[in-house]
Each structure stands twice: as C-alpha cells, then as structure tokens.
mmCIF file of the protein (N, C-alpha, C, O) and its ligand, coordinates in Angstrom:
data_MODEL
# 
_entry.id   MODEL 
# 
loop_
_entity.id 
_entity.type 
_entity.pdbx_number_of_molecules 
1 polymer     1 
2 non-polymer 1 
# 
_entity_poly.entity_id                      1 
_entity_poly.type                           'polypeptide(L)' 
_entity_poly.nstd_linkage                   no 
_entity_poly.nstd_monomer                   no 
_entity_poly.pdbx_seq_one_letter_code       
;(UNK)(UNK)(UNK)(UNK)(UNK)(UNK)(UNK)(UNK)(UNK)(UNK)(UNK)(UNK)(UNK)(UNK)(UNK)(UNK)
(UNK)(UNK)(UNK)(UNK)(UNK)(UNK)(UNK)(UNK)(UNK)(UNK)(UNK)(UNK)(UNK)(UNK)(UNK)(UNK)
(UNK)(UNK)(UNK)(UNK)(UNK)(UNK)(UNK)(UNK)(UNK)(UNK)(UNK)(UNK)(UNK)(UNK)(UNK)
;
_entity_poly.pdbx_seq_one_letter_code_can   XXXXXXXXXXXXXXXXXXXXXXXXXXXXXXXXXXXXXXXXXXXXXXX 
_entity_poly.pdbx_strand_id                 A 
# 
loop_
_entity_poly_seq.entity_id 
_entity_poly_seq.num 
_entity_poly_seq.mon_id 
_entity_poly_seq.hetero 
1 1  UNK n 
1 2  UNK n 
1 3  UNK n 
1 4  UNK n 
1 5  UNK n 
1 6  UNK n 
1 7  UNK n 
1 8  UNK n 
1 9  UNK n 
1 10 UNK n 
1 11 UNK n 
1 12 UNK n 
1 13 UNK n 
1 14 UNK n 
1 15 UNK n 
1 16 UNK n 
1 17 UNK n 
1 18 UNK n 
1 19 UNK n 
1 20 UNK n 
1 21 UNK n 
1 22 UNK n 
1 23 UNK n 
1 24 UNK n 
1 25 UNK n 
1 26 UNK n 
1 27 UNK n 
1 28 UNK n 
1 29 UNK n 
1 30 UNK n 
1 31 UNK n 
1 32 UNK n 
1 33 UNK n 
1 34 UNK n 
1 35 UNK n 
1 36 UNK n 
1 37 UNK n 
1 38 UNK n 
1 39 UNK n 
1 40 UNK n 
1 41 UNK n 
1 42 UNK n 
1 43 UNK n 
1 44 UNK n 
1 45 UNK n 
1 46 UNK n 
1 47 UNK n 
# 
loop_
_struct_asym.id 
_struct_asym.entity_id 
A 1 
B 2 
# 
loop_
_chem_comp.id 
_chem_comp.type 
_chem_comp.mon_nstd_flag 
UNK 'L-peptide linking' . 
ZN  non-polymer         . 
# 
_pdbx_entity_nonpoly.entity_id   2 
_pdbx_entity_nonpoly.name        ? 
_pdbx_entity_nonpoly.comp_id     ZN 
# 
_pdbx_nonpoly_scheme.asym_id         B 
_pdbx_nonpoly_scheme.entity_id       2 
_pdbx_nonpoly_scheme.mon_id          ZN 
_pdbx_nonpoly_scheme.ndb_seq_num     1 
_pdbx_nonpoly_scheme.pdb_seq_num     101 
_pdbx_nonpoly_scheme.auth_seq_num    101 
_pdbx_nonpoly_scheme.pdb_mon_id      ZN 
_pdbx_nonpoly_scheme.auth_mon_id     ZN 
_pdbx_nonpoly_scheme.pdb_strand_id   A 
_pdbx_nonpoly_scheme.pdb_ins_code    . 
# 
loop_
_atom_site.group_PDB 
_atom_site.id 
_atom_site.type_symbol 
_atom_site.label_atom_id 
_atom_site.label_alt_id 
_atom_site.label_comp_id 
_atom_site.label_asym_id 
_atom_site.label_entity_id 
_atom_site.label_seq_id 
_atom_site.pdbx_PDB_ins_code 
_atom_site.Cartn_x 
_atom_site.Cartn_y 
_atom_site.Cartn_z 
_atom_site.occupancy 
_atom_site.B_iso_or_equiv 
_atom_site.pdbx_formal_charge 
_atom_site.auth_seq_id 
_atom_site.auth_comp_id 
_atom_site.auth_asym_id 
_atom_site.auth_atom_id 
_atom_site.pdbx_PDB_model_num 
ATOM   1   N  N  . UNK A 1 1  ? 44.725 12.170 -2.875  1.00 0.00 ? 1   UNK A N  1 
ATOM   2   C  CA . UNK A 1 1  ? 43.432 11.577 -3.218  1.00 0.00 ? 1   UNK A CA 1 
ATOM   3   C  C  . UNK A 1 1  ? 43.350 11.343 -4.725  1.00 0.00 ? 1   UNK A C  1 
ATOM   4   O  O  . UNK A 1 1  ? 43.986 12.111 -5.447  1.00 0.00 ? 1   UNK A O  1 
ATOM   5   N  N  . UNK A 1 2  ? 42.568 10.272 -5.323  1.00 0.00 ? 2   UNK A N  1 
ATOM   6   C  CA . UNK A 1 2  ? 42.566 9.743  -6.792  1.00 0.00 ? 2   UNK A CA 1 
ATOM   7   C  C  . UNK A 1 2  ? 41.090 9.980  -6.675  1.00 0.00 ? 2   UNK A C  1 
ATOM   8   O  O  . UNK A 1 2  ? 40.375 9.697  -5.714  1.00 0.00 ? 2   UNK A O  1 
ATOM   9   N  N  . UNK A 1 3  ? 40.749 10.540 -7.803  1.00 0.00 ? 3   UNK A N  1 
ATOM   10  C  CA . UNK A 1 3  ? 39.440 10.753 -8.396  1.00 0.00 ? 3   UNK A CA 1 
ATOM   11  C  C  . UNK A 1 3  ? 39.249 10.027 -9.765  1.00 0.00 ? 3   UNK A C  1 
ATOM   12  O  O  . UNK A 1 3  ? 40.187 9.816  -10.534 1.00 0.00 ? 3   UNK A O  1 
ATOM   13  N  N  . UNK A 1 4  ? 37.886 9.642  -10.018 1.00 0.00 ? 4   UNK A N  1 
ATOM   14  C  CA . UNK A 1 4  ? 37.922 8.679  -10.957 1.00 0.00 ? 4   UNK A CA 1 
ATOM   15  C  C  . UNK A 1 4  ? 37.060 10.208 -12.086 1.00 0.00 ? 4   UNK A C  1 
ATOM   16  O  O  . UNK A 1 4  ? 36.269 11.076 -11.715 1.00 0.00 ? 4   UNK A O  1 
ATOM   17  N  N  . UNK A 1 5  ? 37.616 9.979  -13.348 1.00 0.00 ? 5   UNK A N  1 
ATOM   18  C  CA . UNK A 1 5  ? 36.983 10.957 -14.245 1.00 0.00 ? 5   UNK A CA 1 
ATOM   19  C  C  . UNK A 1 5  ? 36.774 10.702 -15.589 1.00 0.00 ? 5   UNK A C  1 
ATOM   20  O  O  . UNK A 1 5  ? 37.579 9.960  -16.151 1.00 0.00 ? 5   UNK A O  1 
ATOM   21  N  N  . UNK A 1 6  ? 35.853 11.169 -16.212 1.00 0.00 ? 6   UNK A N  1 
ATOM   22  C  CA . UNK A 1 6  ? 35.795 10.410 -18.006 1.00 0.00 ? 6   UNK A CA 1 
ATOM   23  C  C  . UNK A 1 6  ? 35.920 11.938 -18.193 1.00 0.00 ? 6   UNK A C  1 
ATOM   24  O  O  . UNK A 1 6  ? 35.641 13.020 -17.678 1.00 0.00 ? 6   UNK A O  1 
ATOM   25  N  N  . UNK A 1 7  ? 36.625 11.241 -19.450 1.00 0.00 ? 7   UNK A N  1 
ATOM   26  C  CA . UNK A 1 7  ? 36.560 12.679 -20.473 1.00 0.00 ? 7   UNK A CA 1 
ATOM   27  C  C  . UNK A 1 7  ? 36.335 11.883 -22.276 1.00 0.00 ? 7   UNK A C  1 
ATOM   28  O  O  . UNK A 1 7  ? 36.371 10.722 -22.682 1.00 0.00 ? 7   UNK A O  1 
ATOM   29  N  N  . UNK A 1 8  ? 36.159 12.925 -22.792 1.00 0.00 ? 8   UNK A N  1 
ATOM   30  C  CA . UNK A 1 8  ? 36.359 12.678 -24.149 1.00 0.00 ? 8   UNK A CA 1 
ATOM   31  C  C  . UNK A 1 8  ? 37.040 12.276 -24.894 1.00 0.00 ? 8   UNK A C  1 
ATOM   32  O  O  . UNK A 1 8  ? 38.171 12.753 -24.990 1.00 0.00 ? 8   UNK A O  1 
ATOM   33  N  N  . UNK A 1 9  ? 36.620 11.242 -25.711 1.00 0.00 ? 9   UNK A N  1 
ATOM   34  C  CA . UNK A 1 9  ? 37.427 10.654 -26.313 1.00 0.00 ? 9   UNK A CA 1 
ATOM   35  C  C  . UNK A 1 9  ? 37.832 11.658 -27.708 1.00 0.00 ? 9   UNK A C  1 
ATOM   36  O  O  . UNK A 1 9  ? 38.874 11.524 -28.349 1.00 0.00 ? 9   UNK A O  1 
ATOM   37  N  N  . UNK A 1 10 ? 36.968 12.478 -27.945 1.00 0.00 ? 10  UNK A N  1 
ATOM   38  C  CA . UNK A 1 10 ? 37.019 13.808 -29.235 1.00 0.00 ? 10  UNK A CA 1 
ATOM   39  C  C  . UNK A 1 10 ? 37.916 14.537 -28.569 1.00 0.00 ? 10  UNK A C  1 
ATOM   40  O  O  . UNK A 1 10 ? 39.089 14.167 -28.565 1.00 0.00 ? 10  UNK A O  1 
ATOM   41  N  N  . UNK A 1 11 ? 37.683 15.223 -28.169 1.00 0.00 ? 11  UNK A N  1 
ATOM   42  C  CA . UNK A 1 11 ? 38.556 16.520 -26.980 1.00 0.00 ? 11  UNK A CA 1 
ATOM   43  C  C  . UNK A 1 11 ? 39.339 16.736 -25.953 1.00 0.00 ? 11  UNK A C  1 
ATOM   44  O  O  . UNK A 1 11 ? 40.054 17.718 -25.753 1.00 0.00 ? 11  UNK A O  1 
ATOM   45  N  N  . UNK A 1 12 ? 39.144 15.485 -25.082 1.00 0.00 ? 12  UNK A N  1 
ATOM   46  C  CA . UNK A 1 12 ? 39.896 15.435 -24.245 1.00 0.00 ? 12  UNK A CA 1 
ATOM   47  C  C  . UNK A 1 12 ? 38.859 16.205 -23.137 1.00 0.00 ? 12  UNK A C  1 
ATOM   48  O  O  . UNK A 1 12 ? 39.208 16.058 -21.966 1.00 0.00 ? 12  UNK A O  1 
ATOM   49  N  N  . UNK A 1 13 ? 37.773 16.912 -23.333 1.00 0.00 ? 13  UNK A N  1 
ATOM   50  C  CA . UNK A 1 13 ? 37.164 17.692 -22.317 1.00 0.00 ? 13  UNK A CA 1 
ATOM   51  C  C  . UNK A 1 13 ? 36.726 16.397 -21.325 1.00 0.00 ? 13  UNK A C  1 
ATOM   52  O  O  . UNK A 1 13 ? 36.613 15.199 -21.584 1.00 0.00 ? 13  UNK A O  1 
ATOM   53  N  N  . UNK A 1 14 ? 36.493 17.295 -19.853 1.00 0.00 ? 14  UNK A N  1 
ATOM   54  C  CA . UNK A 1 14 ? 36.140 16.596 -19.282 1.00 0.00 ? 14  UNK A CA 1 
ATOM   55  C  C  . UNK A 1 14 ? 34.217 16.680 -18.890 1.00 0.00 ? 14  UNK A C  1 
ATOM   56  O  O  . UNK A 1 14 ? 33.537 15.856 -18.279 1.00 0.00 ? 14  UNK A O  1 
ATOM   57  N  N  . UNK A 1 15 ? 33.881 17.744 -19.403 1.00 0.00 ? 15  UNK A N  1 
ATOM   58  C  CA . UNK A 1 15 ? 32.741 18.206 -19.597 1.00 0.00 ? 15  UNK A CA 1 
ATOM   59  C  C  . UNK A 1 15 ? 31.481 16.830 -20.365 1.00 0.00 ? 15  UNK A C  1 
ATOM   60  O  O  . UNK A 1 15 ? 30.762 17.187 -21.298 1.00 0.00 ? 15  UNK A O  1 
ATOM   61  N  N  . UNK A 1 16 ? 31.398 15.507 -19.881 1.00 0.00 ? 16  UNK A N  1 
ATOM   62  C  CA . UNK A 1 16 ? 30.857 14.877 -20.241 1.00 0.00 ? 16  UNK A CA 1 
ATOM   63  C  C  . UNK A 1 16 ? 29.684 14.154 -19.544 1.00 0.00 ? 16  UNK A C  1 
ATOM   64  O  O  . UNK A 1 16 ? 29.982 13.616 -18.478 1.00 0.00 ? 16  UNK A O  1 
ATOM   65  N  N  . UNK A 1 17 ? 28.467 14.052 -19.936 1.00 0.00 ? 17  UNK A N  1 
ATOM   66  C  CA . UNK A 1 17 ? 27.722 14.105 -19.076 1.00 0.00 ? 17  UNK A CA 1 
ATOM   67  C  C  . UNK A 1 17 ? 26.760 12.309 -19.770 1.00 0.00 ? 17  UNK A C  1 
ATOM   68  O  O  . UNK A 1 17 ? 26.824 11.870 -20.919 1.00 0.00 ? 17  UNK A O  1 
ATOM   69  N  N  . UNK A 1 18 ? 26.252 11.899 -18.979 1.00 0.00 ? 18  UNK A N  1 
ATOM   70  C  CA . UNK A 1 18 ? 25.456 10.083 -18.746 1.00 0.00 ? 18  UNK A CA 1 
ATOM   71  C  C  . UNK A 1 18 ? 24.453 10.774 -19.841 1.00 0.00 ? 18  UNK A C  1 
ATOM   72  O  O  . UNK A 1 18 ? 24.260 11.964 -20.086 1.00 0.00 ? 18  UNK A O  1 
ATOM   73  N  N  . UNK A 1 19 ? 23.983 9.789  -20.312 1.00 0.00 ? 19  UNK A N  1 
ATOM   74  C  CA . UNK A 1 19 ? 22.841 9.874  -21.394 1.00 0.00 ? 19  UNK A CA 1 
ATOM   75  C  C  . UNK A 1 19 ? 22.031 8.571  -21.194 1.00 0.00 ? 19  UNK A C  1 
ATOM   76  O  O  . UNK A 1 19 ? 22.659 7.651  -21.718 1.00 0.00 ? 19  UNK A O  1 
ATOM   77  N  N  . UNK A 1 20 ? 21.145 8.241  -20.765 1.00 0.00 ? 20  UNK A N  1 
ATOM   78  C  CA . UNK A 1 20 ? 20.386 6.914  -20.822 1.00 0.00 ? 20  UNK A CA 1 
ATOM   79  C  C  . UNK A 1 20 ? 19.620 6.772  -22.315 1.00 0.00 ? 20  UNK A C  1 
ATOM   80  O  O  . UNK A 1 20 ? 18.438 7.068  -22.493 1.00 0.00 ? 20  UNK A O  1 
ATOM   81  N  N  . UNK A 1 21 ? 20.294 6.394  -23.080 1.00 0.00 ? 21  UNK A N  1 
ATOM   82  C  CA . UNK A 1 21 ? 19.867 5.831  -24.844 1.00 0.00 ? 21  UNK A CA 1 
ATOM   83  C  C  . UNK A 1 21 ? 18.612 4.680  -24.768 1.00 0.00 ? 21  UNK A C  1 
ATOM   84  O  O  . UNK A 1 21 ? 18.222 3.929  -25.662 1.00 0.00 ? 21  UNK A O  1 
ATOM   85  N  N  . UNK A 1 22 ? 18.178 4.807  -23.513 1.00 0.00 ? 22  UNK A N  1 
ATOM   86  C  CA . UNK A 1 22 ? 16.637 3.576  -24.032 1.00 0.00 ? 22  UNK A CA 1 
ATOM   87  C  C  . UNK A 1 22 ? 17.277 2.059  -24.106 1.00 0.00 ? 22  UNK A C  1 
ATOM   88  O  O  . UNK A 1 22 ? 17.970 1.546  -23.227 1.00 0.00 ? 22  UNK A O  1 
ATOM   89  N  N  . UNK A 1 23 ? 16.865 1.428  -25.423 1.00 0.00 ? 23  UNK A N  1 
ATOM   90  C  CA . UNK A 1 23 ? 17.086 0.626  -25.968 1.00 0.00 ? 23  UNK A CA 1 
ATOM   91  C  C  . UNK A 1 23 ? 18.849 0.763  -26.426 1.00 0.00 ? 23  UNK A C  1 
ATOM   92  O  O  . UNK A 1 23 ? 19.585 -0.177 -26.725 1.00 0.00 ? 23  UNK A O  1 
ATOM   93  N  N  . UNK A 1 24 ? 19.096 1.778  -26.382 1.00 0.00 ? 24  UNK A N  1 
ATOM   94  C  CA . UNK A 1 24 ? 20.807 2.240  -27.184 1.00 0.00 ? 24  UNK A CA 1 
ATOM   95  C  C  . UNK A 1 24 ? 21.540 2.137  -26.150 1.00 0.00 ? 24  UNK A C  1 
ATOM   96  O  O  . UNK A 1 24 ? 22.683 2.544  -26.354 1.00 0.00 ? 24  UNK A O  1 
ATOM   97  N  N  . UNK A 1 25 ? 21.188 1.438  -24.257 1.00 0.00 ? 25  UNK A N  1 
ATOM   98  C  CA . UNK A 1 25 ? 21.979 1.318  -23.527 1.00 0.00 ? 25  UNK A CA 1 
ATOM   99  C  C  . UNK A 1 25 ? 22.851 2.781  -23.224 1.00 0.00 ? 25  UNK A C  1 
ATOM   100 O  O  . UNK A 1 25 ? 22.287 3.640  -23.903 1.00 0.00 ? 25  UNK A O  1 
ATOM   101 N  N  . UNK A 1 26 ? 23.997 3.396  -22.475 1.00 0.00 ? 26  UNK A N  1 
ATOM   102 C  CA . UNK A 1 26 ? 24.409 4.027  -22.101 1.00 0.00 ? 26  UNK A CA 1 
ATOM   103 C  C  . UNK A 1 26 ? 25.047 4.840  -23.179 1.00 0.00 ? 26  UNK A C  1 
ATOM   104 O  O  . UNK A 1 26 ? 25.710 4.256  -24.036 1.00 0.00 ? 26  UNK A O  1 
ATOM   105 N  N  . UNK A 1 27 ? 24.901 6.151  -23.210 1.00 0.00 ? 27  UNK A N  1 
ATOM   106 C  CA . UNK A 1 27 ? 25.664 7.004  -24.090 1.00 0.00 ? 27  UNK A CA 1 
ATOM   107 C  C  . UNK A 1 27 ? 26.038 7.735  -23.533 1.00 0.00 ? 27  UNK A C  1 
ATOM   108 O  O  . UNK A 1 27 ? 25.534 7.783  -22.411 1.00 0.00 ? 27  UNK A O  1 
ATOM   109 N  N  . UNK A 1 28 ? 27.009 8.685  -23.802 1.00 0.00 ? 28  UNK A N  1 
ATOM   110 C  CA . UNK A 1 28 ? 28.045 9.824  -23.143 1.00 0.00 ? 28  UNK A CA 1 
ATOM   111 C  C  . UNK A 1 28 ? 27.660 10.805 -24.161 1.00 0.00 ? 28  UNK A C  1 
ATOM   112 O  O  . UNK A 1 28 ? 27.479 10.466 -25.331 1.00 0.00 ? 28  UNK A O  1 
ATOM   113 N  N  . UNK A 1 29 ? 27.507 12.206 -23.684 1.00 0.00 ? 29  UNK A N  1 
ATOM   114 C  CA . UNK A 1 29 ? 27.365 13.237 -24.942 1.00 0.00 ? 29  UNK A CA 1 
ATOM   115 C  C  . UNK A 1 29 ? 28.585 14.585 -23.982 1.00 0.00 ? 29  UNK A C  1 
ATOM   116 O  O  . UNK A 1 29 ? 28.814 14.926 -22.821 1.00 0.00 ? 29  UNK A O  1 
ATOM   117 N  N  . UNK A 1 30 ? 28.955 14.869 -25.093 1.00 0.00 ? 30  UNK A N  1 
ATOM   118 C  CA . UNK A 1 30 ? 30.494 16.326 -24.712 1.00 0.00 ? 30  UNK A CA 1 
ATOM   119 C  C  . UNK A 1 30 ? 29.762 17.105 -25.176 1.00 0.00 ? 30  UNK A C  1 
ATOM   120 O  O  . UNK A 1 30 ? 29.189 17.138 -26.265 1.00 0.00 ? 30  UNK A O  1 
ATOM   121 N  N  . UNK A 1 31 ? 29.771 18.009 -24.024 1.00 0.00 ? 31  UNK A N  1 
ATOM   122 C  CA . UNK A 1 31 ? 29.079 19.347 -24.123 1.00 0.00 ? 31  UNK A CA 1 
ATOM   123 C  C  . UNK A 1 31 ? 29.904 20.346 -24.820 1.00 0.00 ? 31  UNK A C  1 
ATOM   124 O  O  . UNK A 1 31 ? 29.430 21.300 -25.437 1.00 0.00 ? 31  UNK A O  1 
ATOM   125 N  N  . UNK A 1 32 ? 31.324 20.055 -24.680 1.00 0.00 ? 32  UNK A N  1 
ATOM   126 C  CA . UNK A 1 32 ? 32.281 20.823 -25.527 1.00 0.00 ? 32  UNK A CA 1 
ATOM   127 C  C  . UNK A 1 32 ? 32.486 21.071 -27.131 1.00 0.00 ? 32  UNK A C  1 
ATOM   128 O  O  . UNK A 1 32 ? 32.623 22.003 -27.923 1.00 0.00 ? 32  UNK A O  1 
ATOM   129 N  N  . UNK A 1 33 ? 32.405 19.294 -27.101 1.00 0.00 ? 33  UNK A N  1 
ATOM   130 C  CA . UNK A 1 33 ? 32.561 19.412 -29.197 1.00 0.00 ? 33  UNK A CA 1 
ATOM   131 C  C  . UNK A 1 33 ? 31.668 18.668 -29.473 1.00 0.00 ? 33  UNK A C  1 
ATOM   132 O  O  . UNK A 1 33 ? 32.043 18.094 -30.495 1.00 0.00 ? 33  UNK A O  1 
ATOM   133 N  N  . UNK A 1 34 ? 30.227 18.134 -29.062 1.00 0.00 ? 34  UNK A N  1 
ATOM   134 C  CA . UNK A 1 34 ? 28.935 17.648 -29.353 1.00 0.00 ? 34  UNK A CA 1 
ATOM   135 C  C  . UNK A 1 34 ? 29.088 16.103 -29.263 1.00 0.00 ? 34  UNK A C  1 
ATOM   136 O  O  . UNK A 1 34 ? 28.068 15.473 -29.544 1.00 0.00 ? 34  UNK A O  1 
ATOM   137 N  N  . UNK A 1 35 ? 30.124 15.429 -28.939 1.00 0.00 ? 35  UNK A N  1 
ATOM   138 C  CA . UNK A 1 35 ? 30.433 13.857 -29.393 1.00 0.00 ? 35  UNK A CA 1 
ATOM   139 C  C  . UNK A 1 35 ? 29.390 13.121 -28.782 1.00 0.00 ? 35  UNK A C  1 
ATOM   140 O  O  . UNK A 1 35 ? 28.929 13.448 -27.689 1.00 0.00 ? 35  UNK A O  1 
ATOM   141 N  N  . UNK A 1 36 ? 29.024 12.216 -29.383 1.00 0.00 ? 36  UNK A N  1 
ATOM   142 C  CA . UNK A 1 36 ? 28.066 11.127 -28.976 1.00 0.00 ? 36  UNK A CA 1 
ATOM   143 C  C  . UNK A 1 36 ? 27.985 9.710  -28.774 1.00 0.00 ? 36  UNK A C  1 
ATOM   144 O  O  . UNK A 1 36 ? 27.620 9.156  -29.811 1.00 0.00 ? 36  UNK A O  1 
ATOM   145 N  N  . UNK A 1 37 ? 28.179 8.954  -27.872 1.00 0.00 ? 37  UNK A N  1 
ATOM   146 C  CA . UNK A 1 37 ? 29.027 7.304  -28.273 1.00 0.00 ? 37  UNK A CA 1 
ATOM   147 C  C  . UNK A 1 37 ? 28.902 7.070  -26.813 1.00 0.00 ? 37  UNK A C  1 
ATOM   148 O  O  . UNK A 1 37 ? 28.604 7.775  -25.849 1.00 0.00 ? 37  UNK A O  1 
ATOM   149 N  N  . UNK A 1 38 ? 29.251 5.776  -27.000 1.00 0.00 ? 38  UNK A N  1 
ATOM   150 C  CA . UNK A 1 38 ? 29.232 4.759  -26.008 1.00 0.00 ? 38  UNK A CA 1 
ATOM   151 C  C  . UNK A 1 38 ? 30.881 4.906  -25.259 1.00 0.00 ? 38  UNK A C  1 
ATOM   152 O  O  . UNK A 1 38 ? 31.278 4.596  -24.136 1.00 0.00 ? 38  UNK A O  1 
ATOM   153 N  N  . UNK A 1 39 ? 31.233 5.213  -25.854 1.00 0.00 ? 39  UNK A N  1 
ATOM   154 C  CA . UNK A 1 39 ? 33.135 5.257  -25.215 1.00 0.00 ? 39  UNK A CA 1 
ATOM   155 C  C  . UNK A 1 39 ? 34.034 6.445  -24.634 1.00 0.00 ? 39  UNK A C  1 
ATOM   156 O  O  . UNK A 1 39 ? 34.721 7.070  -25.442 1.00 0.00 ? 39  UNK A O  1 
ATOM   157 N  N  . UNK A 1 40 ? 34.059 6.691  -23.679 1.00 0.00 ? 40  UNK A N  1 
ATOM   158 C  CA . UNK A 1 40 ? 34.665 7.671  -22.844 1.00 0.00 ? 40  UNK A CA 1 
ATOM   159 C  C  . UNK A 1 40 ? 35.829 7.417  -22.461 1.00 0.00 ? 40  UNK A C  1 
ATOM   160 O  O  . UNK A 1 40 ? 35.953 6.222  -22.193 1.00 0.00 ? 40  UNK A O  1 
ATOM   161 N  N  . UNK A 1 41 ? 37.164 8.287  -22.247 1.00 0.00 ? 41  UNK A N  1 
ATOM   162 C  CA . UNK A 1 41 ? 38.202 7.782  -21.690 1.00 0.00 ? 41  UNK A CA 1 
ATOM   163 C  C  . UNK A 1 41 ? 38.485 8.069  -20.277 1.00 0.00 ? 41  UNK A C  1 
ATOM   164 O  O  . UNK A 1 41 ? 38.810 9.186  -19.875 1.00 0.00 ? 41  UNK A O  1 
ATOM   165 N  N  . UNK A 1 42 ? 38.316 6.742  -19.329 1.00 0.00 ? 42  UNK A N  1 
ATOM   166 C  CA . UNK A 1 42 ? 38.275 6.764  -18.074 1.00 0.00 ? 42  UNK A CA 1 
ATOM   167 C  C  . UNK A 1 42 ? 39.894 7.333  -17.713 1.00 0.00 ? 42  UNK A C  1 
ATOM   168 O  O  . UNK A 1 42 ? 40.929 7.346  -18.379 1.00 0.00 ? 42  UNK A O  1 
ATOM   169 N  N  . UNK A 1 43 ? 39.530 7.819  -16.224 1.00 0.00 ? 43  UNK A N  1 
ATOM   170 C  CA . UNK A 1 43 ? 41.072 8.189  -16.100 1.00 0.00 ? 43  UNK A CA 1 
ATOM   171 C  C  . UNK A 1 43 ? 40.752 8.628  -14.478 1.00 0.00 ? 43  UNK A C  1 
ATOM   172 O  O  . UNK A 1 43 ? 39.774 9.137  -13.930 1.00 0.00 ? 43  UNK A O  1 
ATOM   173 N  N  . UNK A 1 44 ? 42.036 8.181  -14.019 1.00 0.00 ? 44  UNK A N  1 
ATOM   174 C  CA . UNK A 1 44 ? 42.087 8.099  -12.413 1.00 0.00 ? 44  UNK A CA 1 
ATOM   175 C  C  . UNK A 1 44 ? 43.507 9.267  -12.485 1.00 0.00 ? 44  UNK A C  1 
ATOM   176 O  O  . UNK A 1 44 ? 44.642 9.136  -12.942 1.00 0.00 ? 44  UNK A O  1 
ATOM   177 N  N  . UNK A 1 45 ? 42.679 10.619 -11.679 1.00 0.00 ? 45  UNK A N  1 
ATOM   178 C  CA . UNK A 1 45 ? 43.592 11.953 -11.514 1.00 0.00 ? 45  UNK A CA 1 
ATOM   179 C  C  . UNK A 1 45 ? 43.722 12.076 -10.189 1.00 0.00 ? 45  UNK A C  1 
ATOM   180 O  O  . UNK A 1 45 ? 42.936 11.694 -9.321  1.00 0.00 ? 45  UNK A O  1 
ATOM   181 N  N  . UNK A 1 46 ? 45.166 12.849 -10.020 1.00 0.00 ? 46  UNK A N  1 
ATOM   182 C  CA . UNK A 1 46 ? 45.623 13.358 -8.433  1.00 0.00 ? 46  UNK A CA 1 
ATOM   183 C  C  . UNK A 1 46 ? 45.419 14.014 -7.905  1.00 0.00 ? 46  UNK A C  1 
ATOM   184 O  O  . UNK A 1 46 ? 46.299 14.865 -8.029  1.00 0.00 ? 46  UNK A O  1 
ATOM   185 N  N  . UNK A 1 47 ? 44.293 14.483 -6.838  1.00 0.00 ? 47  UNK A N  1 
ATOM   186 C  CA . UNK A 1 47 ? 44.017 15.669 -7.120  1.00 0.00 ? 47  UNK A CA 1 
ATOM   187 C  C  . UNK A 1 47 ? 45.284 16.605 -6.577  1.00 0.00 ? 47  UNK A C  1 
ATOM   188 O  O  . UNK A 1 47 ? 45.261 17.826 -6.733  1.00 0.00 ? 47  UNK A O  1 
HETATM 189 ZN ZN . ZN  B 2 .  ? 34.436 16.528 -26.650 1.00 0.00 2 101 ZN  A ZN 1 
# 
C-alpha cells in the first residue's frame, strides 16, 4: 500500500499539520521545529 504524506521541508518531520491563512491561502505549520510556509514536501511511502 502507498500512502500519500507531507513532511517538512525544515526537518524532514512528518508532524505537519493544514493551517487555513485567511486571505494568506493555505499554510503548513511543523510542530517539530515551528516552520511556517506554504511548501511541504509531498511524498508517496510504502507502507
Ligand atoms: Zn519541521
């Protein structure tokens, strides 16, 4: 099975959670090392 997953583009954590920014459109925030941004690195894992 392939699971689809974002992680951090800072850390590599996968600990990243949707942020609805309003007007700022979609943000990602890492609960791990605080990162904040529009850009996550998607990634399709085995489980
Ligand atoms: Zn991070």
């Amino acid at each position: 099975m392939l699971s689809h997953t974002k992680k951090c583009p800072e850390c590599g954590s996968r600990n990243v959670s949707l942020w609805m920014g309003g007007r700022l459109g979609i943000i990602y925030i890492c609960k791990d090392c605080g990162y904040r941004g529009p850009l996550v690195v998607e990634e399709d894992v085995e489980n």
